[in-house]
Each structure stands twice: as structure tokens, then as C-alpha cells.
C-alpha positions in Angstrom: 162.9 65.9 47.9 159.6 64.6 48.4 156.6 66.3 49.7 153.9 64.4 51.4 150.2 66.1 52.2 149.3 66.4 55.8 147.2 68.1 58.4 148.5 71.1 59.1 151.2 71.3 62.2 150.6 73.5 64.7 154.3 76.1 65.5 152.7 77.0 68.6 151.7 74.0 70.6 152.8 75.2 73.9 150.3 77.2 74.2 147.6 73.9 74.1 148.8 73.8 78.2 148.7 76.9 78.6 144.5 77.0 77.6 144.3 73.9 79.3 145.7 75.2 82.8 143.2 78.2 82.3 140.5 76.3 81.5 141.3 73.9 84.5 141.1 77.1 86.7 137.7 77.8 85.2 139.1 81.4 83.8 137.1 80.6 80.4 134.1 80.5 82.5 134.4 83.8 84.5 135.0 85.6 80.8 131.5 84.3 79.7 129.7 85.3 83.5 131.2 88.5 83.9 130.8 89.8 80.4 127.4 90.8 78.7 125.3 88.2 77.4 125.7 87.2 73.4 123.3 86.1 71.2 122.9 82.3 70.9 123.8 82.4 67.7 127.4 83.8 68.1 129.7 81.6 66.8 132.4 82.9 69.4 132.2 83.9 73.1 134.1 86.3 75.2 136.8 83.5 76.5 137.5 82.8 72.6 137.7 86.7 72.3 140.0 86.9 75.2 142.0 84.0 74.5 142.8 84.6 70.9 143.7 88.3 72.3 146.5 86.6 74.7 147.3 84.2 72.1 148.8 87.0 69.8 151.2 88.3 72.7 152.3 85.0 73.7 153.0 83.6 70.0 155.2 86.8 69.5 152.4 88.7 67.3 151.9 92.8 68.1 148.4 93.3 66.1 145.3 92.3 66.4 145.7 91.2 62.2 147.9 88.2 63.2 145.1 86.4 64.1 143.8 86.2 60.7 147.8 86.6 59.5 149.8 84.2 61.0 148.0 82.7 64.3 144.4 81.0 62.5 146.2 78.1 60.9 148.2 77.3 63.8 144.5 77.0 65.3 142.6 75.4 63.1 140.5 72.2 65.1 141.9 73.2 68.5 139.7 71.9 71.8 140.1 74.9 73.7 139.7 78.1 71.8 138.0 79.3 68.4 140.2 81.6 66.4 138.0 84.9 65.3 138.4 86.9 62.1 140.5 90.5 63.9 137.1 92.3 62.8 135.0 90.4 64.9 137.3 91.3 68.1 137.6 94.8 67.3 133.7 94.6 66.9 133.2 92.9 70.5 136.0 95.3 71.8 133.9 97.9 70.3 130.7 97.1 72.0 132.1 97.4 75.7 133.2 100.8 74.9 131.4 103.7 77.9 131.3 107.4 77.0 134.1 109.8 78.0 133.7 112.4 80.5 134.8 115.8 80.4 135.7 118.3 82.7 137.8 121.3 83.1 140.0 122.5 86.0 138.9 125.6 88.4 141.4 128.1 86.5 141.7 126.9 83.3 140.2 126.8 80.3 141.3 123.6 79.0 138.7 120.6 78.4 139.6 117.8 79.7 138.6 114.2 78.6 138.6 110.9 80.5 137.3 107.6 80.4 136.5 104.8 82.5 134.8 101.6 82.1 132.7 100.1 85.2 132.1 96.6 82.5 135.9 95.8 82.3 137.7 97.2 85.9 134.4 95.1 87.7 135.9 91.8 84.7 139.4 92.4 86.1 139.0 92.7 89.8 136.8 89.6 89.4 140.0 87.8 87.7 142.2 89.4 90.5 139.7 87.8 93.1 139.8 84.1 91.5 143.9 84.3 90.8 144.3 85.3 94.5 146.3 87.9 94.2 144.0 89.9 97.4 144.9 87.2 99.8 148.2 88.0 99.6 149.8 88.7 103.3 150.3 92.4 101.9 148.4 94.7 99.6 150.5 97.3 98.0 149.1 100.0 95.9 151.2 101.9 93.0 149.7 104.9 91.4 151.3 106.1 88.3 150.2 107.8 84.6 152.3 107.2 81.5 152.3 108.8 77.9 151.7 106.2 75.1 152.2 108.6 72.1 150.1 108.2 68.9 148.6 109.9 66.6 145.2 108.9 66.8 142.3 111.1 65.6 141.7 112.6 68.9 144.7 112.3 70.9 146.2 115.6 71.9 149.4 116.9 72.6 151.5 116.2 75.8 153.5 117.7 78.2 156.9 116.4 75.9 155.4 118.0 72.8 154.2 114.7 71.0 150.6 113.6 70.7 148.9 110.9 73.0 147.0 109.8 75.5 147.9 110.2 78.8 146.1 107.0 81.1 146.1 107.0 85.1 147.2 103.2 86.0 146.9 101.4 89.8 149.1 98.3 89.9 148.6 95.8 92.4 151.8 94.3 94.4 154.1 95.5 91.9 152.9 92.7 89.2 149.1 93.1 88.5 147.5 96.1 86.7 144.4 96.9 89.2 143.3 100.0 87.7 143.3 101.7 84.3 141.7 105.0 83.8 142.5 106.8 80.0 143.3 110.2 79.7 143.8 112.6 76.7 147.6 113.8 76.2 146.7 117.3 77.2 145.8 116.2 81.2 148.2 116.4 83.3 149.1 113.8 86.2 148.3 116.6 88.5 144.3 117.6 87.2 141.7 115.7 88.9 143.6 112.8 90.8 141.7 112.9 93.8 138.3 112.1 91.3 140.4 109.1 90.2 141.3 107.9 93.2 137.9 108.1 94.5 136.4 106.1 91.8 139.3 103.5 92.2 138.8 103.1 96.1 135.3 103.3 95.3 135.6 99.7 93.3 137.5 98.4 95.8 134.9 99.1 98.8 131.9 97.9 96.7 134.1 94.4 95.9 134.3 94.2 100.1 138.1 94.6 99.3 140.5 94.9 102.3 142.3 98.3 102.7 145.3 98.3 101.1 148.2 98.0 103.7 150.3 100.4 101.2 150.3 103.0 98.7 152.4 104.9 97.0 152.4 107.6 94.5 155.1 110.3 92.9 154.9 114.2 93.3 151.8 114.7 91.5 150.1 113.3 94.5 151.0 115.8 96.8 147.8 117.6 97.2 145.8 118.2 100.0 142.6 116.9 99.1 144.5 113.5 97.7 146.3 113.2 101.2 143.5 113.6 102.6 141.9 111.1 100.5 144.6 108.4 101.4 144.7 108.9 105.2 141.1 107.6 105.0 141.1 105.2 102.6 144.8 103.2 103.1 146.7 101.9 106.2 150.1 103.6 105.0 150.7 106.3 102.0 154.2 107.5 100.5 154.1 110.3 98.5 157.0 111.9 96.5 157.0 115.6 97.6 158.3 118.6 95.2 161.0 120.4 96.4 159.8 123.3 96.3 156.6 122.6 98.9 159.1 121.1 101.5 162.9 122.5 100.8 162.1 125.0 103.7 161.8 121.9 106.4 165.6 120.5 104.9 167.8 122.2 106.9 165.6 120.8 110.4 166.8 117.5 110.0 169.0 116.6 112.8 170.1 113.5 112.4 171.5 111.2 109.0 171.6 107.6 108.6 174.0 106.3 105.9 172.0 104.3 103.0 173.5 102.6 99.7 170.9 102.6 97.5 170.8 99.5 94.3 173.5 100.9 92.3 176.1 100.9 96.1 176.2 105.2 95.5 175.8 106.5 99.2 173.5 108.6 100.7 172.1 109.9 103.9 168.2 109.6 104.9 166.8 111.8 107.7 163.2 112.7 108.8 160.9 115.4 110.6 157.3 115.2 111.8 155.4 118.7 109.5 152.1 119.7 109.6 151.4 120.5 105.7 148.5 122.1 104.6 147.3 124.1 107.4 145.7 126.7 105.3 143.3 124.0 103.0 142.7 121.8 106.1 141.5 125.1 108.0 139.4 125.9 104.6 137.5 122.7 105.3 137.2 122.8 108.7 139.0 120.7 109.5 142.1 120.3 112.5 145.8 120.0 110.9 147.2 117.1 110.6 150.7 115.6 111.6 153.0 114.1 109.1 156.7 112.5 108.6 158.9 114.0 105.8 162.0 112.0 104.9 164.4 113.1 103.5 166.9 112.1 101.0 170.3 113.4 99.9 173.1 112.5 98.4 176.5 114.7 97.0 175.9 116.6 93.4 178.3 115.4 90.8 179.5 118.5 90.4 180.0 120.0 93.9 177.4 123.0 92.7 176.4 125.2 96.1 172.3 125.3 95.9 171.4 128.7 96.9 168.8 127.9 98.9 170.2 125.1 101.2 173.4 126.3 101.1 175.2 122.9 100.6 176.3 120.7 97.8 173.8 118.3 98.3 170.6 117.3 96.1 167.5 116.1 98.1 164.5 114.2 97.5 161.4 113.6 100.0 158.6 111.5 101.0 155.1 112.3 103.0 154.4 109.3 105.0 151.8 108.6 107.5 153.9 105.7 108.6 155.5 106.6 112.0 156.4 102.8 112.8 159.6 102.2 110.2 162.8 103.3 110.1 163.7 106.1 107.9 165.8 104.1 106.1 162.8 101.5 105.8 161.0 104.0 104.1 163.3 105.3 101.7 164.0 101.6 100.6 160.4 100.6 99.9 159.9 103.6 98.7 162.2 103.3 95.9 160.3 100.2 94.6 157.7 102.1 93.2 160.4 102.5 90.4 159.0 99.1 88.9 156.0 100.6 87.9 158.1 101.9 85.0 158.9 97.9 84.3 155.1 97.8 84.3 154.7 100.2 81.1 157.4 98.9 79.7 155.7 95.4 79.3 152.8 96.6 78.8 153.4 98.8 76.0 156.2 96.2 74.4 154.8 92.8 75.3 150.7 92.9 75.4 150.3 95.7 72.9 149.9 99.0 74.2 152.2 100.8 71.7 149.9 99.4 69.0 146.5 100.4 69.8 143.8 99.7 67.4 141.3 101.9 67.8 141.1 105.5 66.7 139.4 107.3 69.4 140.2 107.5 73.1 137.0 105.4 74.9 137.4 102.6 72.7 141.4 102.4 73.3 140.4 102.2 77.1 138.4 98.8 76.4 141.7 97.5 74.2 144.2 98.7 77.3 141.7 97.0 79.8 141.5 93.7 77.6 145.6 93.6 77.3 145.5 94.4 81.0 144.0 91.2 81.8 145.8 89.3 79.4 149.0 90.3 81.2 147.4 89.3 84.8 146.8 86.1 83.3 150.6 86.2 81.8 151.7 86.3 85.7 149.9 83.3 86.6 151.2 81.4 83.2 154.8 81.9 83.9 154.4 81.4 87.2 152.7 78.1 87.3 155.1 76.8 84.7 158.0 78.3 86.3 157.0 76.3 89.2 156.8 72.6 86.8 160.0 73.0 84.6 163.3 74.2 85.4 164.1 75.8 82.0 161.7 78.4 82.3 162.1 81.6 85.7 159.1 83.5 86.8 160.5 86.7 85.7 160.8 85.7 82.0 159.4 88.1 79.5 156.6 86.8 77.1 159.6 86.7 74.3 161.7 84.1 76.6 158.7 82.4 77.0 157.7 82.0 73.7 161.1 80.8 72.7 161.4 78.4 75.7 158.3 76.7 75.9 155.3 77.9 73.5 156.9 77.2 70.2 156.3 73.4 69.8 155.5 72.1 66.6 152.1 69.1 67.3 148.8 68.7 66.0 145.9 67.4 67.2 144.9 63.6 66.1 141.8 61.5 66.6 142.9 58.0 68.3 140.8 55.2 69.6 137.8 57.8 69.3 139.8 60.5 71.4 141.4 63.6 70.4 145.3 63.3 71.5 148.2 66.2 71.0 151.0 64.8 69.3 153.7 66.5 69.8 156.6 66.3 67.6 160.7 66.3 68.9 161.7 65.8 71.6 160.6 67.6 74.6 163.4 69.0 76.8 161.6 69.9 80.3 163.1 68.5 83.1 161.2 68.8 86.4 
């Protein structure tokens, strides 16, 4: 065997036109406006910092130490991006970072900590803007927190008896991450949601956003002031409603309608116009409002009698301001807010939020904002590609992706005083 010396070759070269549709969408560019100024001197700029950040995800790598481990090499004299040392992105990371806030609840006596950073939601509602994801013919909100457990040296412990943080997330039609505010393990969903949601709808009103056609939320949302909140603020609002707030209206419903839901089990959908919250809206002075509760039921497995309804049934409900669908409607588009789980799940296995780098909660919040945007960007990659090649599907995960269409051994080459990609094998993308 003989062994000749070359340039190195380049495992990833898929990702050369994936930088280069970016860069023709002038995404580099927004990085560098939107972000604070750097010194003239710095040898790398925010889109090298954010690229090199998506470039671990989509190259398969988990920790910001790839760069330096297994990603510079691959790198090395590449048109588009500058690879940085991980301590100089943890250092810029670092830099964006805004105090926390705490606060603590009427009754109790547990401080609470949050953070939120104006720099980077401002950065990704600007990307939002120039992917085009508001003039969409629909805006649907999601409003959900999630537990990403660590052991960090202030994380605190949660509700399932494990340290970790505890962030409040908007998504954006199902696929975009809007809105990221971290929490400490020890807040509850419940604590201070209204505050959140003001500062969210607050971003979107000062970026001359158009009120968002739909939003929906679980139980924890079922407050008054947060009802409240969304009758001013959105067209339409679905909350998930305990049972134990609204089991009394259950046995009002008159009429069923017959619904499979996605796995083909049956169940029945009702509804009922209530007026909840008379006591708080009298409080504030203000005249009761008019609701629709529908309901959900469907036969227990095991035929148990509930004591309070006296049937064998188990029931779920929504508050809706939504008089114009169909029950049935409802209870369907309802039941997509179940992809916000999908959501945490890529975002904690794909673009690195099970792996945080930081050890205090302010500064995670600038990483989970930063791998936010890199999997906004993610949606317009696949999507573009998916759109040019047949092998590759829009609703590939980044480890598809990477399989199917980064890894591509080239290097770059100087030829009649122009720098060319040579790719090497053969390329199998049909259009």
C-alpha cells in the first residue's frame, strides 16, 4: 500500500451548499447587523460564531469541543465560514448573557429565578421575519415549558424530583421556536405565566407583528388573568382546562358527536357556553365573560364508575373563545399542540439542549437561544433541499440528513485563479 501526501479532504462537504444557500439569502449578514458590534480586530464574526454552532449539529457533533475535535480540519481554507477555537464561542456566548430576575409568588416563600434576553429573541424574530415564516396564511401560537435535567451549579430541583431548569418556550406554526424564556427547576408552569406572556406579546407588538390567528396552551394556562391576557392579545385561544375547575359543567352537555382520534380509538366531543371566573373578573371590575367548554370523553379501560360523574367515562376539556368551528374542529386542532413535545425532543437530541455548556442559568438561556436559531435555520435547509433532490423529505431529522446529503468527501482547489469544490464519487441526487 502506498500512501501519497495531500491536502486534507473535507468528510463533510455537503455542508459547502448549505453555507452557500445561507449566504445567498444574506442570513450571514443579518448575524453581523443584528448582533453587537466587535472589535476590528476580531479574527471571527457573529455569522462564523453561528455557523460553526450549526455546523456541529448538522455534522452529527453534540458539544461545542467538536469544533476544535473533529469539525476544524474538515474546515480548514473554507470560503464561507472560519472555524473558532470552542473557547472563543463560549466566550462570545458569554458576552450576550442579561441578568436573571427574581421573584416570588403572593403565598409562598419560594424565590424564583428567570431569565430573558431582549439581544437574542429581538436576533431571532429578525431571522423569523427574513425566512418568512409571519407571512404565512396562518399564525399559530404553542405555549409550552419543559424540564431539561442537569446538574448544573445552580439548577434546582423539579417537580419529578431531579434537578434542572425548567424554560417557558413559544413555537411558531408548529416548526419554529418564537420564544424562549429560562426558568430554574423549582418554578412551576403555573407561577407567573401571565408576566411571560406579556413580555412575549410585548416583542411581538413592538416588531408591528400581526396578531396571531391562534394559540394554544395546556392546563397551566387556565388562569384568569392569562385568559384574560389572550382574549386581548390573540384572535382565537385553546386552553386545556383541569378537571377539577370544570367537571361540574360535564354532565350539561347535551349533545355528542362521534370522533376517532390518530390512533382510530373512539370518542365523543360535546360543548357548553360557561362563564368562568366570575368572582376575579368582578375583583377587577370588570363584566363576566362568556366562554365555550368542550368536552372530551372517551370509555375507561377498565369500566371504573367515577364518583363524581357517575359514568365510566374519562373527560378532558378545552376553553375556547372560538364560537365559529365545530366541536369536533376544535378537539382536532387542538390535539396538535401534541407536536410541541416533537419540538423538545429535537431540540434537546438534535441542536444540543441536553448538553448545555454553561454552568449557571443566564448564560444557558444565550446557548438555548443560539441552538434555537440554528434549528430555524435547520427548517429552511431541509426544506429548500427537500424541494431540489428527491432523496432527501422535509421532515428528515438532522441524522438523516447528515447521512444523506452532508457527508461528502471534497476539498477546495485553486483552478485557472478560482477557487472550485471538487467533489469526490459520484453524486447520487436526482432532481
Amino acid at each position: 500500500m502506498k500512501i501519497q501526501k495531500s491536502k486534507p479532504i473535507s468528510a463533510f462537504g455537503g455542508m459547502n451548499f448549505v453555507l452557500e444557500h445561507l449566504e445567498n439569502n444574506k442570513i450571514g449578514d443579518l448575524f453581523n447587523q443584528q448582533l453587537p458590534s466587535l472589535a476590528q480586530q476580531s479574527t471571527y464574526t457573529w455569522k462564523d460564531i453561528i455557523y460553526s454552532l450549526l455546523s456541529i449539529y448538522l455534522c452529527g457533533g453534540d458539544h461545542i469541543e467538536d469544533l476544535h475535535t473533529h469539525l476544524k480540519l474538515h474546515f480548514h481554507n473554507n470560503p464561507f465560514i472560519k472555524i473558532p477555537s470552542p473557547d472563543t464561542v463560549l466566550k462570545r456566548m458569554s458576552e450576550l448573557t442579561q441578568e436573571n430576575k427574581k421573584c416570588r409568588t403572593k403565598r409562598g416563600n419560594i424565590e424564583h429565578s428567570y431569565n430573558a434576553n431582549k439581544v437574542l429573541e429581538q436576533l431571532n424574530v429578525s431571522l423569523l421575519h427574513k425566512l418568512g415564516v409571519f407571512d404565512s396564511k396562518e399564525v399559530v401560537l404553542d405555549y409550552d415549558n419543559t424540564i431539561i435535567f442537569n446538574e448544573k451549579s445552580d439548577s434546582m430541583m423539579t417537580y419529578k424530583r431531579n434537578p434542572g431548569y425548567q424554560p417557558g418556550v413559544c413555537t411558531l406554526n408548529e416548526e419554529h421556536v418564537l420564544y424562549i424564556e429560562n426558568r430554574n427547576g423549582n418554578s412551576d408552569a403555573k407561577s407567573f405565566q401571565t408576566d411571560t406572556l406579556e413580555r412575549l406579546f410585548e416583542l411581538l407588538n413592538r416588531n408591528k407583528i400581526r396578531k396571531a390567528d391562534h394559540f394554544r396552551a395546556d392546563a397551566a394556562s387556565y388562569q384568569y388573568d392569562v385568559v384574560k391576557l389572550l382574549d386581548k392579545e390573540v384572535k382565537n385561544f385553546y386552553i386545556g382546562c383541569r378537571n377539577s375547575y370544570v367537571e361540574k359543567y360535564f354532565s350539561q352537555v347535551q349533545k355528542w358527536h362521534v370522533m376517532d382520534d390518530e390512533n382510530q380509538n373512539s370518542m365523543e366531543v360535546g360543548e357548553i357556553s360557561i362563564i368562568p371566573f366570575c368572582k376575579q373578573s368582578k375583583d377587577d371590575g370588570a363584566e363576566p365573560k362568556k366562554f365555550r367548554l368542550i368536552v372530551k370523553r372517551s370509555l375507561k379501560d377498565d369500566c371504573q364508575l367515577d364518583l363524581f360523574t357517575q359514568d365510566t367515562y374519562e373527560y378532558r376539556a378545552i376553553l375556547t373563545n372560538n364560537f365559529i368551528l365545530s366541536p369536533i374542529e376544535i378537539a382536532r386542532f387542538y390535539n396538535h399542540r401534541g407536536n410541541m413535545e416533537k419540538q423538545f425532543d429535537i431540540l434537546k437530541n438534535d441542536f444540543g439542549w441536553g448538553a448545555m455548556p454553561f454552568s449557571t442559568l443566564e448564560k444557558n438561556t444565550t446557548f438555548l437561544y443560539f441552538t434555537a436559531i440554528c434549528r430555524n435555520l435547520y427548517h429552511k435547509i431541509i426544506n429548500y433541499f427537500a424541494s431540489k433532490f428527491k432523496i432527501l423529505k422535509s421532515t428528515f431529522r438532522v441524522k438523516k440528513f447528515l447521512f444523506r446529503f452532508i457527508i461528502l468527501p471534497s476539498k477546495w482547489i485553486y483552478r485557472s485563479r478560482q477557487r472550485q469544490l471538487r467533489v469526490y464519487g459520484k453524486v447520487n441526487f436526482s432532481t
